[in-house]
TORKOL-4160 file (C-alpha; in steps of 0.2 Angstrom, whole numbers, padded with zeros to 4 digits, m for minus):
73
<pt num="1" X="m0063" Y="m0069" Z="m0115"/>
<pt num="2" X="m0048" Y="m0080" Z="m0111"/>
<pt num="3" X="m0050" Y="m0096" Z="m0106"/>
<pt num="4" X="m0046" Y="m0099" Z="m0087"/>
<pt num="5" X="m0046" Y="m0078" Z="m0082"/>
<pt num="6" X="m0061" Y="m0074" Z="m0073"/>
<pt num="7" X="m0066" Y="m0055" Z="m0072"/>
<pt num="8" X="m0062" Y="m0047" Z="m0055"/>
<pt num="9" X="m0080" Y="m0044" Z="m0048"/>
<pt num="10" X="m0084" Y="m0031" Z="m0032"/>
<pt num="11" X="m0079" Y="m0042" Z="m0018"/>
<pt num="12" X="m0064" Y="m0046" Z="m0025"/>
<pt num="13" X="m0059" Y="m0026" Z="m0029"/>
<pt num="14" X="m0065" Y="m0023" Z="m0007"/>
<pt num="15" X="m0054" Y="m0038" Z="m0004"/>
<pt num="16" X="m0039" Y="m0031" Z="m0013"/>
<pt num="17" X="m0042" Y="m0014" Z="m0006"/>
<pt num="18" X="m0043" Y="m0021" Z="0013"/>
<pt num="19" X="m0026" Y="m0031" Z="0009"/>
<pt num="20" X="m0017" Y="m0013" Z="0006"/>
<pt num="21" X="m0024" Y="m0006" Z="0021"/>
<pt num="22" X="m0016" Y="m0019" Z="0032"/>
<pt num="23" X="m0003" Y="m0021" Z="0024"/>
<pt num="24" X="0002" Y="0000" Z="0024"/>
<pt num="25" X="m0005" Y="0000" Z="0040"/>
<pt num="26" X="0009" Y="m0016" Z="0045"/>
<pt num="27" X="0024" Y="m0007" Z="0038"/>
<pt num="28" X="0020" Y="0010" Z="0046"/>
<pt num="29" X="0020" Y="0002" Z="0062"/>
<pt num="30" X="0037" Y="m0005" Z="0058"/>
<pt num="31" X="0046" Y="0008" Z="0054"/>
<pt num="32" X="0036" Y="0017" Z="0069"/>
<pt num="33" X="0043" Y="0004" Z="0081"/>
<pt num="34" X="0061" Y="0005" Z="0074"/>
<pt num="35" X="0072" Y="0011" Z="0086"/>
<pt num="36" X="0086" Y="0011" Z="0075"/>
<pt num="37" X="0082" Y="0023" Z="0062"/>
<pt num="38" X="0083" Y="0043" Z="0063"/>
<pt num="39" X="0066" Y="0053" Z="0065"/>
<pt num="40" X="0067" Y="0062" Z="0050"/>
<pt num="41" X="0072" Y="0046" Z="0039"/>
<pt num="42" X="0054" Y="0040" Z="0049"/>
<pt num="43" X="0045" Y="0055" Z="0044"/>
<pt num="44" X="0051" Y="0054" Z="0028"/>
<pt num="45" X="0045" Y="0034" Z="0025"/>
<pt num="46" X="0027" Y="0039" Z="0034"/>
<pt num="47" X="0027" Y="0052" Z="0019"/>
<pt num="48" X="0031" Y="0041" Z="0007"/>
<pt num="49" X="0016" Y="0028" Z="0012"/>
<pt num="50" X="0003" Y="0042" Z="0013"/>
<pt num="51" X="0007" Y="0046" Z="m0004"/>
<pt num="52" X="0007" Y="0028" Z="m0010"/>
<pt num="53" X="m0012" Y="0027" Z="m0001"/>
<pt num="54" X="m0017" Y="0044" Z="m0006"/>
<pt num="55" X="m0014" Y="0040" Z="m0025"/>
<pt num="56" X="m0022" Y="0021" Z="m0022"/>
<pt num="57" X="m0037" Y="0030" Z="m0015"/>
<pt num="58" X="m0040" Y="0041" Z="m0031"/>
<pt num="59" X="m0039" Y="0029" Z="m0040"/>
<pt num="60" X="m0023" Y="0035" Z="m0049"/>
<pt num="61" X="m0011" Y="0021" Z="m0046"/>
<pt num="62" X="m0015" Y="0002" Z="m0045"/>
<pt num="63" X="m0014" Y="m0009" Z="m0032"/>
<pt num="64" X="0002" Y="m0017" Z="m0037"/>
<pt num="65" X="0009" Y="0000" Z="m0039"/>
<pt num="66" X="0005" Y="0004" Z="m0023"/>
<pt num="67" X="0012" Y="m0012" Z="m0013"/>
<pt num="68" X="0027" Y="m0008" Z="m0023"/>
<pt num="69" X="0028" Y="0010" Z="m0019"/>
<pt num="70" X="0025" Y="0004" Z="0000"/>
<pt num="71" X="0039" Y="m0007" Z="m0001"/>
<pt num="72" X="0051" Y="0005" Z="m0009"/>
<pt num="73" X="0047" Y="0018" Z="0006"/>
């Protein structure tokens, strides 16, 4: 084991899981409240964030690869 890493134990994997769900949920209702931007360009980024969550959910992308795919919508 390397000296100073600690292994990720079940709290910290709820913790991390809670941090995407607020953060999707914050960007979401961003773009919702943008006024500026077209509908379909909003549907379009909802689409995108659902994705990102639905692949974090089955566990088929990781949690940094979900914030990125969040930011990137």
């Amino acid at each position: 084991m390397l000296r100073g890493v600690r292994p990720l134990n079940m709290e910290g994997v709820e913790h991390m899981k809670k941090f995407v769900l607020d953060y999707a949920a914050d960007v979401m209702e961003r773009i919702a409240g943008n006024t500026l931007m077209k509908e379909e360009h909003k549907a379009e980024k909802f689409r995108n964030v659902a994705r990102a969550l639905s692949l974090y959910n089955r566990e088929i992308i990781t949690t940094d690869e979900t914030i990125k795919a969040i930011l990137e919508a």
